[in-house]
C-alpha positions as CSV (number, residue, x, y, z in Angstrom):
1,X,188.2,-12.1,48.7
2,X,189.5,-15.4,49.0
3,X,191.0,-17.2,51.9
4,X,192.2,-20.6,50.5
5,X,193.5,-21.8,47.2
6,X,193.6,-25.6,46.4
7,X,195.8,-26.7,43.9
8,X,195.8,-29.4,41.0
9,X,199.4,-30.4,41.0
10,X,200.4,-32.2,37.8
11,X,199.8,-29.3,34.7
12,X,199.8,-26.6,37.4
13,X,202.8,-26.8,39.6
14,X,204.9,-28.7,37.6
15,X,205.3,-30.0,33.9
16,X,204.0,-33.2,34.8
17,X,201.5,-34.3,32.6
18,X,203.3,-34.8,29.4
19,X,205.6,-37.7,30.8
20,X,202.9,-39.7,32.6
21,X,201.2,-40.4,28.8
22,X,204.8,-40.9,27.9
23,X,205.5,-43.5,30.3
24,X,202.1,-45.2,30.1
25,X,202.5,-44.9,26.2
26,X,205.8,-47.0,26.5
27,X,204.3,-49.3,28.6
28,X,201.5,-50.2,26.1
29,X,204.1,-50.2,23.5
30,X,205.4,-53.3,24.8
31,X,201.9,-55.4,24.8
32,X,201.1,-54.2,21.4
33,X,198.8,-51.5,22.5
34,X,199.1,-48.1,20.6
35,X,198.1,-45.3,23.2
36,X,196.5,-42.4,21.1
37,X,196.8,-39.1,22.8
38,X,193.3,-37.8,21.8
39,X,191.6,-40.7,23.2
40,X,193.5,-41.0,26.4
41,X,192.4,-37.2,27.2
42,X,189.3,-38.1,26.7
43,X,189.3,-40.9,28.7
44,X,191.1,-39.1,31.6
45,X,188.7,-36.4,31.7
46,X,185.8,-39.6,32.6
47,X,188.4,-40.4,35.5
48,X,189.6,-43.2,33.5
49,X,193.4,-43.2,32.1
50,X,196.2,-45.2,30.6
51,X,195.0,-48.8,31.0
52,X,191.2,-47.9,29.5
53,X,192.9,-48.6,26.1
54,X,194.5,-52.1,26.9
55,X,191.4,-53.1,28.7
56,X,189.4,-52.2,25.6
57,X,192.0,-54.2,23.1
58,X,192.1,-57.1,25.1
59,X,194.6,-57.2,27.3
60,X,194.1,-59.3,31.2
61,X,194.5,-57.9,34.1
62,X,197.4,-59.4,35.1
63,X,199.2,-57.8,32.0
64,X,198.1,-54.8,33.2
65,X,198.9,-54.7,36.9
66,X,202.4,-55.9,35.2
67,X,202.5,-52.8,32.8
68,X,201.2,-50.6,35.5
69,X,204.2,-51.2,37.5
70,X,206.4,-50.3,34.3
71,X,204.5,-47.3,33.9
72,X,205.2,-46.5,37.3
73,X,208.9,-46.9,37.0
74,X,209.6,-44.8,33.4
75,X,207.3,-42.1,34.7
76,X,209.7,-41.7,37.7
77,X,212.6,-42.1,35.0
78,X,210.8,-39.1,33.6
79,X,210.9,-37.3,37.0
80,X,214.3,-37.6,38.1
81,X,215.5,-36.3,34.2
82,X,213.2,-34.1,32.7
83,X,213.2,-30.5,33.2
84,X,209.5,-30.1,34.7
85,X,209.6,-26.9,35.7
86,X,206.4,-24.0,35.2
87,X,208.2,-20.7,34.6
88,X,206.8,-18.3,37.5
89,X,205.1,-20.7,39.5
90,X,207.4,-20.1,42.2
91,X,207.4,-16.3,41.9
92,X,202.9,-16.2,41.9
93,X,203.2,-18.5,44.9
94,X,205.3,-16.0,47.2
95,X,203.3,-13.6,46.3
96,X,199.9,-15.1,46.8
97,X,201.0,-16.1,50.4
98,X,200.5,-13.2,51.6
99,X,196.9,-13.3,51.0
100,X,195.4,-16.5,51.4
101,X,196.4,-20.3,52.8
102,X,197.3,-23.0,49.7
103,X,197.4,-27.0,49.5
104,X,197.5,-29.5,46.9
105,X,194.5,-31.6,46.1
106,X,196.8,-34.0,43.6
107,X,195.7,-37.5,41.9
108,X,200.0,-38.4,42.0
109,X,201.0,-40.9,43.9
110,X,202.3,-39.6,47.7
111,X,205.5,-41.4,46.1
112,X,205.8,-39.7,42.8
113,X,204.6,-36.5,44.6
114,X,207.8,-36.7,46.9
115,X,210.3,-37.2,44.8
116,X,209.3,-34.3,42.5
117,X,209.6,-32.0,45.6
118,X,212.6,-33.4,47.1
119,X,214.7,-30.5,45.8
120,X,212.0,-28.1,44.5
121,X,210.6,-25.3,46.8
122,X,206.7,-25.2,46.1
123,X,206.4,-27.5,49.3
124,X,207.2,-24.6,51.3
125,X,203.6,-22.2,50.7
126,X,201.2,-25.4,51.1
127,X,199.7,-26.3,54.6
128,X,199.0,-29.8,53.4
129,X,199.2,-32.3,50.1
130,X,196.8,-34.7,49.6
131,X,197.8,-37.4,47.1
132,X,195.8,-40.2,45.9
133,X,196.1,-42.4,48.9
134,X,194.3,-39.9,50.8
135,X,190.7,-40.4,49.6
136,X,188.7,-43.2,48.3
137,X,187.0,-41.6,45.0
138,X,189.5,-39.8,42.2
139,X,188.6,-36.4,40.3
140,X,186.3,-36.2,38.4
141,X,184.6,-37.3,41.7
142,X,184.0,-34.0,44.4
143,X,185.6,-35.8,47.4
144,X,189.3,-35.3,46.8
145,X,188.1,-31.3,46.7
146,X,185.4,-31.5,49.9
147,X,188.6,-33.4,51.9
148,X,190.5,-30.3,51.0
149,X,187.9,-28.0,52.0
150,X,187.6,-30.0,55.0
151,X,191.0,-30.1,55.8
152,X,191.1,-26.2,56.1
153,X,187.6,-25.7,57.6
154,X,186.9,-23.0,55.1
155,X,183.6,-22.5,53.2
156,X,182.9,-22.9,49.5
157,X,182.9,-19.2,48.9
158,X,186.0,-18.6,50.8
159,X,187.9,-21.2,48.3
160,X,189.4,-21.0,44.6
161,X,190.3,-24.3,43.1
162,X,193.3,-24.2,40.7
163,X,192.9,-26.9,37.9
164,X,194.3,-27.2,34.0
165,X,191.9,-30.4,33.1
166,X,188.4,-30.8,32.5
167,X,188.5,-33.9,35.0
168,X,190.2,-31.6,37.5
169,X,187.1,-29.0,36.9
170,X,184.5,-31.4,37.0
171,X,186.0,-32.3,40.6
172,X,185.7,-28.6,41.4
173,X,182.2,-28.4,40.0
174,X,180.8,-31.4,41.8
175,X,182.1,-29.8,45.0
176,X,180.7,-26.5,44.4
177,X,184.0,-24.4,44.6
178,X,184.8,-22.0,42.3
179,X,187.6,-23.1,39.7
180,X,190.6,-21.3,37.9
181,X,191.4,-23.1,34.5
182,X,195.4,-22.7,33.8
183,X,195.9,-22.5,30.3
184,X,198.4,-25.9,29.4
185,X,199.1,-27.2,25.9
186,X,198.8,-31.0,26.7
187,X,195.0,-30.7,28.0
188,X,193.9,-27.5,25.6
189,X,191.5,-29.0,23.9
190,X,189.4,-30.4,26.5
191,X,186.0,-28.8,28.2
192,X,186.3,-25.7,30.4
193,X,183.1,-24.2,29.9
194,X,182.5,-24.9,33.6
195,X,185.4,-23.0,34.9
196,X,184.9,-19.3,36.2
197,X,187.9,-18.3,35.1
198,X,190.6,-18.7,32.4
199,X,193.7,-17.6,32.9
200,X,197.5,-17.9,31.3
201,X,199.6,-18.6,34.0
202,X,199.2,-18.4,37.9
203,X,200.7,-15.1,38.2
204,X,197.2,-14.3,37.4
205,X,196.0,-15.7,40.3
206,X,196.0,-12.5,42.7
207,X,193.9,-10.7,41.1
208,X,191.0,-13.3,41.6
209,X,191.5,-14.3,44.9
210,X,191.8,-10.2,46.3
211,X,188.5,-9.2,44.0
């Protein structure tokens, strides 16, 4: 049985992932940079992103520290007015709390991070979030998932990681926890064959962390 779950936030709590390539798309748009989805999964899942593809068509760094901030801004457009919701996620959370302690382990912005969960619930069932200002190296890198682990004093074996991209699972991996793979349609086609287990949403969740 396990005793702590650590979750992946964007793809997994909430239907985040969708709008950040939206946003950083736009943001590319406007220095002539197409962003092609294919290539920016791929490029996320080496723990690189959005500005890989400007770097690699030209564009200076001041551009890019210019169009990060515009990213910044439509993806928090996005926030405040898309429905990003993950039917049941709310539902599988109550009901795993019974059983084991939870946290986020998220590569968002503290900033972002808040204002998705201003008015949303999921804060509620988590001991603690850890958002990218809270460790040095990002996923695919083990330490944002050993700073979790450390946080709750728990042991590999006692642990589940929740993740829905192969940079996600990789960070898992690395860190030697176990890792759940939630099936989402933005990040289907990447890698899993590291994950221990597959599943379709997180109502599935209970059954892996009482067996």
């Amino acid at each position: 049985m396990k005793k702590y779950v650590l979750f992946d936030h964007d793809g997994v709590l909430v239907d985040t992932e969708r709008w950040y390539f939206a946003a950083g798309a736009r943001a590319l748009a406007e220095v002539g940079v197409t962003l092609d989805q294919d290539q920016y999964l791929r490029d996320m899942s080496r723990g690189l992103g959005t500005w890989a593809a400007a770097r690699a068509a030209g564009v200076d760094e001041q551009t890019i520290s210019r169009q990060r901030e515009r990213r910044n801004a439509y993806y928090q457009e996005h926030l405040r007015t898309e429905a990003i919701e993950i039917d049941g996620v709310v539902e599988a959370l109550a009901e795993l709390a019974a059983y084991v302690r939870m946290a986020v382990v998220t590569t968002a912005r503290r900033v972002d991070f808040d204002l998705i969960h201003r008015d949303r619930p999921i804060r509620q069932f988590m001991d603690f979030v850890l958002a990218r200002e809270d460790y040095v190296q990002a996923k695919p890198h083990p330490e944002p998932y050993l700073t979790g682990l450390m946080r709750f004093g728990g042991t590999r074996e006692e642990t589940l990681v929740v993740e829905d991209s192969s940079r996600g699972l990789g960070s898992a991996v690395a860190a030697g926890i176990e890792c759940a793979v939630v099936h989402h349609d933005f990040t289907q086609t990447q890698d899993f064959s590291g994950a221990a287990h597959r599943i379709g949403s997180l109502a599935e969740l209970k059954d892996i962390v009482l067996s």
